[in-house]
ZAKERO-915725 format. One record per residue: residue number from 0; x, y, z of N, C-alpha, C, O in turn. Coordinates in Angstrom, 1 decimal. Example, Ala and Ser with C-alpha at 12.3 -4.5 7.8 and 13.67 -1.06 7.14 Angstrom:
<pts>
0|13.2|-5.7|7.8|12.3|-4.5|7.8|13.2|-3.3|7.8|14.2|-3.3|8.5
1|12.8|-2.2|7.1|13.7|-1.1|7.1|12.9|0.0|7.9|13.4|1.1|8.0
</pts>
This chain:
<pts>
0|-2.6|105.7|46.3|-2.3|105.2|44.9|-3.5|105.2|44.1|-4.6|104.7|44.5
1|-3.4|105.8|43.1|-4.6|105.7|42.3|-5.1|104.6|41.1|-4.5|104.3|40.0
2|-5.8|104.4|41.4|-6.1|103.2|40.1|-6.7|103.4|38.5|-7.3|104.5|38.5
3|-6.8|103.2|38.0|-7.1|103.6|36.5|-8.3|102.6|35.8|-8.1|101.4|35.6
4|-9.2|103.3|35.6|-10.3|102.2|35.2|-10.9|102.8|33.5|-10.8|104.0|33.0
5|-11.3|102.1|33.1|-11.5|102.3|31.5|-13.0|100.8|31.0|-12.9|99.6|31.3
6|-13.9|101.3|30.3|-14.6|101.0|30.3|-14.9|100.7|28.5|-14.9|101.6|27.7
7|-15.2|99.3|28.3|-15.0|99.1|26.8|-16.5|98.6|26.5|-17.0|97.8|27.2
8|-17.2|99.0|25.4|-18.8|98.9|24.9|-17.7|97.7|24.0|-16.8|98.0|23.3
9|-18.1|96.6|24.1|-18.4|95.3|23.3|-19.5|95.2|22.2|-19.6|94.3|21.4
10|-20.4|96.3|22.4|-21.6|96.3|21.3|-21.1|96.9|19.9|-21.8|96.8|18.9
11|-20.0|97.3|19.9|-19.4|98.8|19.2|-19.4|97.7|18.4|-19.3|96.5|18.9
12|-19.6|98.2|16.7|-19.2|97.8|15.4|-17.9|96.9|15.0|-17.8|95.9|14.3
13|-16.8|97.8|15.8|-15.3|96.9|15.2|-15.5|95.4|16.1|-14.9|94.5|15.5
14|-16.2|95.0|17.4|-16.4|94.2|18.0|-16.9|93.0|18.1|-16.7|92.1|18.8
15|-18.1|93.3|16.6|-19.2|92.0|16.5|-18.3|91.7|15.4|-17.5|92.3|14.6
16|-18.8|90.4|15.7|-18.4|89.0|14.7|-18.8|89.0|13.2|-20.0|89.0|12.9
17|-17.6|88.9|12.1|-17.9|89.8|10.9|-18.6|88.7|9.8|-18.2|87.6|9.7
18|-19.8|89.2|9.0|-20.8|88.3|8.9|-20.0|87.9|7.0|-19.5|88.7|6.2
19|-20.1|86.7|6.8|-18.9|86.6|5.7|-20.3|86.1|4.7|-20.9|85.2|5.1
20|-20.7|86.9|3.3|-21.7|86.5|2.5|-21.7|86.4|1.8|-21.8|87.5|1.2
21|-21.6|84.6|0.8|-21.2|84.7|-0.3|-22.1|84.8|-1.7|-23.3|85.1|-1.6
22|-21.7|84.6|-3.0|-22.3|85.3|-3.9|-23.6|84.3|-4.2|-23.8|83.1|-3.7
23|-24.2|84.7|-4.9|-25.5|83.9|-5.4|-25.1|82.7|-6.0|-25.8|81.6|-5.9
24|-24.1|82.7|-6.6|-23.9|81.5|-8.0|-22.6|81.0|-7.3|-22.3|80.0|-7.8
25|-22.0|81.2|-6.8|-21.0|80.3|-5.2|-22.4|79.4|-4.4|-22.4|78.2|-4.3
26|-23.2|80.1|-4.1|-24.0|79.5|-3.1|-24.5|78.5|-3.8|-24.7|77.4|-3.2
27|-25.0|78.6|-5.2|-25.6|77.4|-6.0|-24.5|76.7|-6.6|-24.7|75.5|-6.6
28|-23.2|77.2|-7.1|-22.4|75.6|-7.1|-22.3|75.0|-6.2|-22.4|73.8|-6.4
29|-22.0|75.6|-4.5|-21.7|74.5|-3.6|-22.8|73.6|-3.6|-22.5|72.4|-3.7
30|-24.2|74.0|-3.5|-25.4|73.2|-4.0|-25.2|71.8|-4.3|-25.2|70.7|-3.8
31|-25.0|72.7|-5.5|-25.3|71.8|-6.7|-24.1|70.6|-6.3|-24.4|69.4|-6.6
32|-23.1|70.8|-5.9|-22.2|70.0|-5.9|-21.9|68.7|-4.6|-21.2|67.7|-4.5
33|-22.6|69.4|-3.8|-23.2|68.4|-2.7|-24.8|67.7|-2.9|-25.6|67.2|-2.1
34|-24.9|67.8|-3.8|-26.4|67.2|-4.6|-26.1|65.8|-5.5|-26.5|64.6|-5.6
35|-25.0|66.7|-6.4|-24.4|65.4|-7.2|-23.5|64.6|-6.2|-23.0|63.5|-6.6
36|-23.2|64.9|-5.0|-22.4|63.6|-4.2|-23.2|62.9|-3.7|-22.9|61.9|-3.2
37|-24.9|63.5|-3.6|-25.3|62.7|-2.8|-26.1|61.6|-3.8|-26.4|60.5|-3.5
38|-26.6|62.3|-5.0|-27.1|61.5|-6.1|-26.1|60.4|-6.6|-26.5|59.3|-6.8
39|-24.9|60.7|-6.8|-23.8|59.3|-6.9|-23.5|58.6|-5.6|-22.9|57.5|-5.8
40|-23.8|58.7|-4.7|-23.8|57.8|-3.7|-25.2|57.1|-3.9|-25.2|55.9|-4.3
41|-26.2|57.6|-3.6|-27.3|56.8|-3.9|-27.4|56.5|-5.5|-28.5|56.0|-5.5
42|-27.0|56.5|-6.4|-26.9|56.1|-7.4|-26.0|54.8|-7.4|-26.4|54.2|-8.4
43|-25.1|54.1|-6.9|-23.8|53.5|-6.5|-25.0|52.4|-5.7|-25.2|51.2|-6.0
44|-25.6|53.1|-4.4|-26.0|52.7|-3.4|-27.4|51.7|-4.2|-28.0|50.8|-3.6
45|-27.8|52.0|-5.1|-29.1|51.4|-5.9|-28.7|50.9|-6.7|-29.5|50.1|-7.2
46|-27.6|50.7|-7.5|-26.5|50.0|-8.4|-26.6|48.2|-7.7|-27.2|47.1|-8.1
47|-25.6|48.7|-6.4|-25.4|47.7|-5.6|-26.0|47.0|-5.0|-25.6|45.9|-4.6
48|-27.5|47.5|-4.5|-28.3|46.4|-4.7|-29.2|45.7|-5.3|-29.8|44.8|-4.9
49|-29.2|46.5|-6.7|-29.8|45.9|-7.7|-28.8|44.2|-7.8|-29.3|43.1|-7.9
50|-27.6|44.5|-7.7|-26.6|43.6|-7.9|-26.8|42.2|-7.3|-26.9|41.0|-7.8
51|-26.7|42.7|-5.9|-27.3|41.6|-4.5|-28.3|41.3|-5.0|-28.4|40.0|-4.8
52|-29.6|41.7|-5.6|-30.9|41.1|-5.6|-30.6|39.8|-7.0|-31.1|38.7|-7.2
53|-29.8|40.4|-7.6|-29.4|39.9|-9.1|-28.9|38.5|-8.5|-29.3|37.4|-8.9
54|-28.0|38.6|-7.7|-27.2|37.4|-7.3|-27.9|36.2|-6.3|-27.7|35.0|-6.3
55|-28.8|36.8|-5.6|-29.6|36.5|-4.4|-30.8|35.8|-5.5|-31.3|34.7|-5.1
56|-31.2|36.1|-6.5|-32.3|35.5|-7.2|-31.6|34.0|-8.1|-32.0|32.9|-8.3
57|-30.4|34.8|-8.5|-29.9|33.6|-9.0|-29.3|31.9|-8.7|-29.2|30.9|-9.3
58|-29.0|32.6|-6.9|-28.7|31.4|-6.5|-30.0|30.7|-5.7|-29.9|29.5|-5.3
59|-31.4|31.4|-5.6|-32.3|31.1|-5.8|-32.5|29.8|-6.7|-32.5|28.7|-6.4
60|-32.7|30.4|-8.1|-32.8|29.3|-9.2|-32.1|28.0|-8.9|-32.6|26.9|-9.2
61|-30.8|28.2|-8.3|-30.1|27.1|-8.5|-30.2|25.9|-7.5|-30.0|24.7|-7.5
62|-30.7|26.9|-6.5|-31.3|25.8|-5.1|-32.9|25.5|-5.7|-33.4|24.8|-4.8
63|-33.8|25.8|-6.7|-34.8|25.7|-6.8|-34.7|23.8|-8.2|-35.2|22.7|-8.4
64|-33.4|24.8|-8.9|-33.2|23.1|-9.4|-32.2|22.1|-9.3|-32.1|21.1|-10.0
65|-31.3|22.4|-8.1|-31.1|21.3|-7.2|-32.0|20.6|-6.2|-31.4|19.6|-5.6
66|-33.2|20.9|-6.0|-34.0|20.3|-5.2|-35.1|19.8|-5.7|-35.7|19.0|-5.1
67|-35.5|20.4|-7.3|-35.7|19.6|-8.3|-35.3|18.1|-8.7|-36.0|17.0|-8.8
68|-33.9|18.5|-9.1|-33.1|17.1|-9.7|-33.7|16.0|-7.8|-34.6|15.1|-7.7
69|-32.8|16.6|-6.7|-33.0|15.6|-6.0|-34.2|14.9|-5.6|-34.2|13.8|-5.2
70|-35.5|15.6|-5.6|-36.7|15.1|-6.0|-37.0|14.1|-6.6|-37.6|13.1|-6.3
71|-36.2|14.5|-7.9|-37.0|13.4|-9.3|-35.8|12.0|-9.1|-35.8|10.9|-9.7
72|-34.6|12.5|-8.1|-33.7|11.1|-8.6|-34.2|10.1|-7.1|-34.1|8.9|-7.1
73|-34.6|10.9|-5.9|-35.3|10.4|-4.9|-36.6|9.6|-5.2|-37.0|8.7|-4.5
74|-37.2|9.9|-6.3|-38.8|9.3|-6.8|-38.1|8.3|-7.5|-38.6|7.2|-7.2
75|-37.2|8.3|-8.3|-36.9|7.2|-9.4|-36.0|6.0|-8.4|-36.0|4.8|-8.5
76|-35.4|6.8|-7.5|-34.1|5.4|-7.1|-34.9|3.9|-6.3|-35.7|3.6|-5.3
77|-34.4|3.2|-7.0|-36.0|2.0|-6.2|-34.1|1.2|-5.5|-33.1|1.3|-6.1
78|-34.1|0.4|-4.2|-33.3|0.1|-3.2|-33.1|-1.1|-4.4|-34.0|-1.5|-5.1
79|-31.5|-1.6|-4.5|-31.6|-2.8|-5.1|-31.6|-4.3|-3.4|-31.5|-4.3|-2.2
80|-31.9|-5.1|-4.6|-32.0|-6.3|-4.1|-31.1|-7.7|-4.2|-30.2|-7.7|-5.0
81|-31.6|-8.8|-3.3|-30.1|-9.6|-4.1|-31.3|-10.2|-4.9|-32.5|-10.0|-5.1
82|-29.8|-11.0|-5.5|-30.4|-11.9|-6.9|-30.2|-13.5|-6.3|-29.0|-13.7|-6.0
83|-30.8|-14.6|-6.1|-30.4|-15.3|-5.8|-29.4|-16.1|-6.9|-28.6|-17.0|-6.6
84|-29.6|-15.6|-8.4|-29.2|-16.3|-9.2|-27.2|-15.5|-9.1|-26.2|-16.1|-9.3
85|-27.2|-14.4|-8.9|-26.2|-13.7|-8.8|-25.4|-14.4|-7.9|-24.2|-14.8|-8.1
86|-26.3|-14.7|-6.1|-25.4|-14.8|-5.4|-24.9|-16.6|-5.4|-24.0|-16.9|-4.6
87|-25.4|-17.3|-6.2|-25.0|-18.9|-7.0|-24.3|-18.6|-7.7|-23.2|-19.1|-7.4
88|-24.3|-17.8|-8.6|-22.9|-17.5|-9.5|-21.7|-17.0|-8.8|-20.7|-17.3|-9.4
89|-21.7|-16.3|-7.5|-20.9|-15.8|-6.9|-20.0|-17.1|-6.2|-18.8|-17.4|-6.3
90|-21.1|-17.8|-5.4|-20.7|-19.1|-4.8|-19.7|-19.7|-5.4|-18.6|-20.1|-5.0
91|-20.7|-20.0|-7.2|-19.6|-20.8|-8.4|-18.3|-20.2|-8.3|-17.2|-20.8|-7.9
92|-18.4|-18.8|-8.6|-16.9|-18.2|-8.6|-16.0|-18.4|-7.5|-14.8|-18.6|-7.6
93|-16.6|-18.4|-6.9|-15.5|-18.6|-5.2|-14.9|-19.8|-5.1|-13.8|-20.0|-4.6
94|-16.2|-21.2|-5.7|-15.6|-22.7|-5.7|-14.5|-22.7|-6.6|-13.5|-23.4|-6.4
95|-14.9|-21.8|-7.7|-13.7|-21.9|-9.1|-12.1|-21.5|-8.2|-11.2|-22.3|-7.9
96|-12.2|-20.5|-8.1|-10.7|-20.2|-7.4|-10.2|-20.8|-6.6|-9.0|-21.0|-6.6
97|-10.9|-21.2|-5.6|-10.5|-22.0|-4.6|-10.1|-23.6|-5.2|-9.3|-24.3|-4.6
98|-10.6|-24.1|-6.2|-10.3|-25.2|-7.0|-8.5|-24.9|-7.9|-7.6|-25.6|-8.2
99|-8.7|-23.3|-8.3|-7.9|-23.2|-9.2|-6.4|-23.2|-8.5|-5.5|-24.0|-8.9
100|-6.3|-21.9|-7.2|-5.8|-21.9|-6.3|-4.8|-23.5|-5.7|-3.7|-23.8|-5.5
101|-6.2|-24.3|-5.8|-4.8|-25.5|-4.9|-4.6|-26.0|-5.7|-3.7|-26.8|-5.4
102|-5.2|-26.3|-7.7|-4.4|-26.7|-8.9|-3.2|-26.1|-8.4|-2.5|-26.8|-7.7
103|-2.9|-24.4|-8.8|-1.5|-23.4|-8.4|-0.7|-24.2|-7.5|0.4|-24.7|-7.9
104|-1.2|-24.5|-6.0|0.3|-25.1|-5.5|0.6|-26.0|-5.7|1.8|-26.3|-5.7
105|-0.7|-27.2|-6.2|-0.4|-28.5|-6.9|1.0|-28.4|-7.4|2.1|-28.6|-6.9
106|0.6|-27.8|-9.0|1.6|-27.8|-9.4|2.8|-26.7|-9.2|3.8|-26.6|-9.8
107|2.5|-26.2|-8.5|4.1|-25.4|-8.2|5.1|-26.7|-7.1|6.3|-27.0|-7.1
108|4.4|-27.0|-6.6|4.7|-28.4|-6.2|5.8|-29.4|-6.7|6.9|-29.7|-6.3
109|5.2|-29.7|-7.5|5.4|-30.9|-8.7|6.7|-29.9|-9.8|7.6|-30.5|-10.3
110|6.4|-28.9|-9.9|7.5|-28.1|-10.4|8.8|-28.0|-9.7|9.8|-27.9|-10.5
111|8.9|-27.9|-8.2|9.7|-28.1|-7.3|10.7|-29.1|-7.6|11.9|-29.0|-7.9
112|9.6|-30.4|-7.4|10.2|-31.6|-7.5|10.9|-31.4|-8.8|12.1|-31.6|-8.5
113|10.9|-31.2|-9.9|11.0|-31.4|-11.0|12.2|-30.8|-11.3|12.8|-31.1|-12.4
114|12.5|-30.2|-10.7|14.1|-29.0|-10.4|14.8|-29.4|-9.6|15.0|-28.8|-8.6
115|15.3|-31.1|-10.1|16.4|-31.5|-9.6|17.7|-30.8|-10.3|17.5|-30.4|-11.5
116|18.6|-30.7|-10.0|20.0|-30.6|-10.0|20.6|-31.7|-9.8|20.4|-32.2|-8.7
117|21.7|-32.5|-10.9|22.2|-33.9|-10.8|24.0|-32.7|-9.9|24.7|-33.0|-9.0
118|24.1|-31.9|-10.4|25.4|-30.8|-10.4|25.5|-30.8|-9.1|26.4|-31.2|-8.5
119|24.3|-30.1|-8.4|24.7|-29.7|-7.1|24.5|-30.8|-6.3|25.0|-30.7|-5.2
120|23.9|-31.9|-6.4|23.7|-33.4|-5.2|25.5|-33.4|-5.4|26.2|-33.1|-4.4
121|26.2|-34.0|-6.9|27.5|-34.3|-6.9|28.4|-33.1|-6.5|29.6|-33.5|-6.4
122|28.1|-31.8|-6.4|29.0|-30.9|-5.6|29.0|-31.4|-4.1|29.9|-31.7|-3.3
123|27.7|-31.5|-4.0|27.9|-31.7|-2.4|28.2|-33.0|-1.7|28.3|-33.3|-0.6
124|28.2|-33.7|-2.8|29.0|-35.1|-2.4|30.5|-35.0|-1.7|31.1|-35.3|-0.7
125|30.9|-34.3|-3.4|32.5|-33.7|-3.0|32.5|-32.9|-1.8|33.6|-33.0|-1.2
126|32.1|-32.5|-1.4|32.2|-31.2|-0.4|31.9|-32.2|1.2|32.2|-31.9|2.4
127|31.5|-33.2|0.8|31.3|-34.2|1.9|32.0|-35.1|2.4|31.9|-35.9|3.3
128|33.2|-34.8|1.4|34.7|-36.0|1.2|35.1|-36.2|2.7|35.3|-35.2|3.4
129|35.1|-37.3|3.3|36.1|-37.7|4.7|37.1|-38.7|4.3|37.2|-39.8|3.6
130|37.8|-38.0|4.9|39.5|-38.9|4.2|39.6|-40.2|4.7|40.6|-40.9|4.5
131|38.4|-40.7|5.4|38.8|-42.5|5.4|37.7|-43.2|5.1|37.4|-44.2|5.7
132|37.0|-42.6|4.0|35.9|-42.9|3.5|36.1|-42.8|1.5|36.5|-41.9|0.8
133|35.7|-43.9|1.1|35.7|-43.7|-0.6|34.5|-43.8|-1.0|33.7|-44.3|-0.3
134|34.2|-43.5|-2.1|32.7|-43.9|-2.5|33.2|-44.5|-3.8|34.2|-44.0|-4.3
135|32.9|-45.2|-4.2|32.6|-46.6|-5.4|31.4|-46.4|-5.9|31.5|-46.7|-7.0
136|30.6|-46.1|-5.7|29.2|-45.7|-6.8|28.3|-45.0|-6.1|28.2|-44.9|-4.9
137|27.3|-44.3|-7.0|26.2|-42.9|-6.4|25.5|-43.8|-7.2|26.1|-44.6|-8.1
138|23.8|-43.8|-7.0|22.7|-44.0|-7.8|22.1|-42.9|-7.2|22.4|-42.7|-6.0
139|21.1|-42.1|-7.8|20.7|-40.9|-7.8|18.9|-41.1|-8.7|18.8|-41.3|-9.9
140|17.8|-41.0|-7.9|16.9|-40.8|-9.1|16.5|-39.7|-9.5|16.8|-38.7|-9.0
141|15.7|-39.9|-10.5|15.9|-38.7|-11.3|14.9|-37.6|-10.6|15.1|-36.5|-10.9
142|14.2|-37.8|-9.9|13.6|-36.8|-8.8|14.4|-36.1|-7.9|14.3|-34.9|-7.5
143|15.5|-36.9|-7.5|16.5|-36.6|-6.5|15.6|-37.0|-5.3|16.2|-36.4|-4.4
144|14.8|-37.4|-4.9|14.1|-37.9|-3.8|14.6|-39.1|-3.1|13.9|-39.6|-2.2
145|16.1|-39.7|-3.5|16.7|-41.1|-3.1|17.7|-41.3|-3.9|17.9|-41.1|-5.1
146|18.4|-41.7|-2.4|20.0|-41.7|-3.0|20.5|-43.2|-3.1|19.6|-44.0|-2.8
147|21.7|-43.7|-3.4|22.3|-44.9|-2.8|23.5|-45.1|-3.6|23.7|-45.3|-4.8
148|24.3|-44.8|-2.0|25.8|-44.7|-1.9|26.3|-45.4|-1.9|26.0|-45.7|-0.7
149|27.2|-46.3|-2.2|28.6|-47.4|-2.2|29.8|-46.9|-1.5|29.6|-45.7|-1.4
150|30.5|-47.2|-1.0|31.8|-47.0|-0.7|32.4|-48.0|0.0|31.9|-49.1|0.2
151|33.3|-47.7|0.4|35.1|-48.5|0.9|35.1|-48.0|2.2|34.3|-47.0|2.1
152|35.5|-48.2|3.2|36.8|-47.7|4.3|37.4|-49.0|4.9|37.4|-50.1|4.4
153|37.9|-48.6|5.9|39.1|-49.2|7.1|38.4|-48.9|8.0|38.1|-49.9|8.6
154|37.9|-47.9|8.5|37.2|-47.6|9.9|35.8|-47.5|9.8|35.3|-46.6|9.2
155|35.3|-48.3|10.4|33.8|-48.2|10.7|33.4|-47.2|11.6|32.2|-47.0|12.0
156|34.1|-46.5|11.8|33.3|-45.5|13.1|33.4|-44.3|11.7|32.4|-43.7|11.6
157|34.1|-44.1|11.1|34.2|-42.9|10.3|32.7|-42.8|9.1|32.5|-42.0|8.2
158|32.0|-43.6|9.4|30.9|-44.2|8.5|29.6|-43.4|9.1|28.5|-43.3|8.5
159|29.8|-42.9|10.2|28.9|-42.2|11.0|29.2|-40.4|11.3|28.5|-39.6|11.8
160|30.3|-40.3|10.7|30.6|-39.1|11.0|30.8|-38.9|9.5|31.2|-37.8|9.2
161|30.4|-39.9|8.1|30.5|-39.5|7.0|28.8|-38.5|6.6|28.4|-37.5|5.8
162|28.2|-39.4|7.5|26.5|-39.4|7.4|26.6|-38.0|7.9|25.9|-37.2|7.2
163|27.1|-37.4|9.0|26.9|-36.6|9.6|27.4|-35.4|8.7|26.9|-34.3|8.9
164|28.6|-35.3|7.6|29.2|-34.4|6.9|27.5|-34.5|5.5|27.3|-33.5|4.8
165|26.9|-35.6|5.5|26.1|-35.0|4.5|24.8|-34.6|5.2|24.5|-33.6|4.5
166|24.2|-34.7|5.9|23.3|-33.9|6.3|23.3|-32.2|6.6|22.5|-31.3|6.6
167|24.7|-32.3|6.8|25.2|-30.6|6.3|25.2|-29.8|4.9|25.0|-28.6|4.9
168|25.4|-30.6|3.9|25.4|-30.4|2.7|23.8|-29.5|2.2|22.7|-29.8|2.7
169|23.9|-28.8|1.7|22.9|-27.7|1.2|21.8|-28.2|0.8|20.6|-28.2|1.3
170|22.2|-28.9|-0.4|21.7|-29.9|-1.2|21.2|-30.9|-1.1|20.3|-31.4|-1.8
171|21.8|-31.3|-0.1|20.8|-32.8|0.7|20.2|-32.4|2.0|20.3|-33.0|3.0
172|19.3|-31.2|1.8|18.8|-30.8|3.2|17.6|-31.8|3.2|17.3|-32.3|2.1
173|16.9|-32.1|4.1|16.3|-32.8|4.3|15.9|-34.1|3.9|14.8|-34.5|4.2
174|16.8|-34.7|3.3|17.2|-35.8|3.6|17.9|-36.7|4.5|18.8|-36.2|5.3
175|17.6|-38.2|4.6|17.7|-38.8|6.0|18.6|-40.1|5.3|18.2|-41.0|4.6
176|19.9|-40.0|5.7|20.8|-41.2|5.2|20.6|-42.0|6.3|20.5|-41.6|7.5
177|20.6|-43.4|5.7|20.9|-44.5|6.8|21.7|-45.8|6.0|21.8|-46.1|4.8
178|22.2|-46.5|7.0|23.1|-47.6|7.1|22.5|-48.9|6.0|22.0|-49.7|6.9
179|22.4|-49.3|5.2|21.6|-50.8|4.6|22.5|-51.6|4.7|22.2|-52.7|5.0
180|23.5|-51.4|4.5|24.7|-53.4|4.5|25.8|-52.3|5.0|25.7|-51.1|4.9
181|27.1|-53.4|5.6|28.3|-53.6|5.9|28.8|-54.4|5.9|28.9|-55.1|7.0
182|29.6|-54.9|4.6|30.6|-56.2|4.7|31.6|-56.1|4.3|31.9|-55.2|3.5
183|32.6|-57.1|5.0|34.3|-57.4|5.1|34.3|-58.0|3.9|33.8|-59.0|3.5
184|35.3|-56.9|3.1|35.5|-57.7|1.8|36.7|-58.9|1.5|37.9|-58.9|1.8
185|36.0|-59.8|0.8|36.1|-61.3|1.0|37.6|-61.5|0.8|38.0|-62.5|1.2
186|38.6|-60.4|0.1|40.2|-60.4|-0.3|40.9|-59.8|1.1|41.7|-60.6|1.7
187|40.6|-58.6|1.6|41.5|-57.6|2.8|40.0|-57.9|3.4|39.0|-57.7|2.7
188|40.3|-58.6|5.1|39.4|-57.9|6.2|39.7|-56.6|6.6|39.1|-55.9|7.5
189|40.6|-56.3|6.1|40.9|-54.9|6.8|39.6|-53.8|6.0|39.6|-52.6|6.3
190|38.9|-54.2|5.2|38.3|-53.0|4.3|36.6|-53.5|4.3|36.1|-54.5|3.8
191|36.2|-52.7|4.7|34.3|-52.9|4.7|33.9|-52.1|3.6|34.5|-51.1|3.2
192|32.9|-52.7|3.2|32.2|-52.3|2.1|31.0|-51.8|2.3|30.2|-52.7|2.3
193|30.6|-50.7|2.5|29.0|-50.2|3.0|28.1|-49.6|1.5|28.5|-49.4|0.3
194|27.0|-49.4|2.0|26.3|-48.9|1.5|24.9|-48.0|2.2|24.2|-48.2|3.2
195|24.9|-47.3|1.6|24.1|-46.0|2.5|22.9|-45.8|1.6|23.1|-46.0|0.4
196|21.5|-45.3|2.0|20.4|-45.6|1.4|19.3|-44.4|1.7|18.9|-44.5|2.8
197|18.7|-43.4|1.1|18.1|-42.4|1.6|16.7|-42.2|0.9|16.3|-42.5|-0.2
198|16.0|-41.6|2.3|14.6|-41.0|1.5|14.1|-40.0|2.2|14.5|-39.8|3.3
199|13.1|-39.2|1.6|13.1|-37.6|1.8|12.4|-37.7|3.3|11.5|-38.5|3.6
200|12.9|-36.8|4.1|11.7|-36.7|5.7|10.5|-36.3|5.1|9.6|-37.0|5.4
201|10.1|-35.3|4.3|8.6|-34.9|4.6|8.3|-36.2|4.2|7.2|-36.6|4.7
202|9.0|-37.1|3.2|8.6|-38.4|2.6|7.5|-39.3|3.4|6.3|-39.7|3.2
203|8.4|-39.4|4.7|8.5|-40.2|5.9|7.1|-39.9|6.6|6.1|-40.6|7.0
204|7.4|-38.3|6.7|6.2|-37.6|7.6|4.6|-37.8|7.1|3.6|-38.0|7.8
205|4.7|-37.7|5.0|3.6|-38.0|4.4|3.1|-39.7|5.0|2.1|-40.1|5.6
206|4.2|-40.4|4.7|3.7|-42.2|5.1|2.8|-42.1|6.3|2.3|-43.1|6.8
</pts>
């Protein structure tokens, strides 16, 4: 079998690498035009930090007269001191309120007192009614700080369970009823005549 061999010169003309050469005034625009990209970049590039230096000086200044000011208000600030006369006046002030203060409850006090109700003691009288009990006279003072009751019955035991209906009463809260006389009236033994007699607890508790 025969083989076939063929021999190729790579030096030959159609073979080399074809040399591409452009014109004089192509060759100076592209120049020229990667000249001006590089002049506006460093143009841009010296812009911007003229800018930075611009900013960087300025906030200079501002730390040069903030440290200024705190200088001169650091030299001027002198520590204050007490006053002895200040702190007597303060004293005064404190005795004033504290004077004025327990005038206030004083009289809110005394204002208390003074806001009796004659309406609501006699509501709750009524409201105190025991059916074997009468009352014949109320005296009332005008504080309402003391009572004194009259009445009638038939049953003496009911005279204790009458006391016991007013200490429930709203109105008569802390007040303390007690017993002062019991007598057989001189016409019917059948009918006792009492009287009941009151004074305030804290009354009691101040004595």
């Amino acid at each position: 079998m025969s083989q076939l061999r063929q021999s190729v010169n790579f030096f030959r003309e159609e073979f080399k690498k074809p040399e591409i050469k452009l014109p004089a005034i192509q060759m100076a625009q592209i120049a020229a035009i990667v000249l001006f990209g590089f002049i506006v970049i460093g143009a841009y590039q010296v812009y911007s930090l003229a800018e930075l230096k611009a900013k960087i000086k300025k906030f200079e200044t501002q730390r040069d007269q903030m440290a200024a000011q705190y200088d001169s208000l650091q030299a001027s600030f002198v520590a204050p001191k007490e006053s002895p006369e200040l702190l007597g006046r303060l004293d005064e002030l404190k005795g004033d309120v504290v004077q004025r203060q327990k005038l206030k409850e004083f009289l809110s006090k005394e204002a208390s007192k003074s806001l009796f109700s004659f309406a609501s003691v006699l509501d709750a009288l009524a409201m105190s009614d025991v059916s074997k009990v009468w009352l014949t006279q109320v005296k009332i003072k005008s504080t309402g700080n003391s009572y004194e009751l009259r009445g009638v019955t038939q049953h003496a035991e009911a005279i204790p369970a009458y006391i016991e209906k007013l200490k429930e009463a709203d109105a008569l809260q802390g007040t303390s009823f007690n017993v002062f006389s019991i007598e057989r009236d001189k016409k019917s033994s059948a009918l006792l005549h009492f009287t009941l007699s009151s004074e305030k607890l804290d009354e009691q508790g101040e004595g």
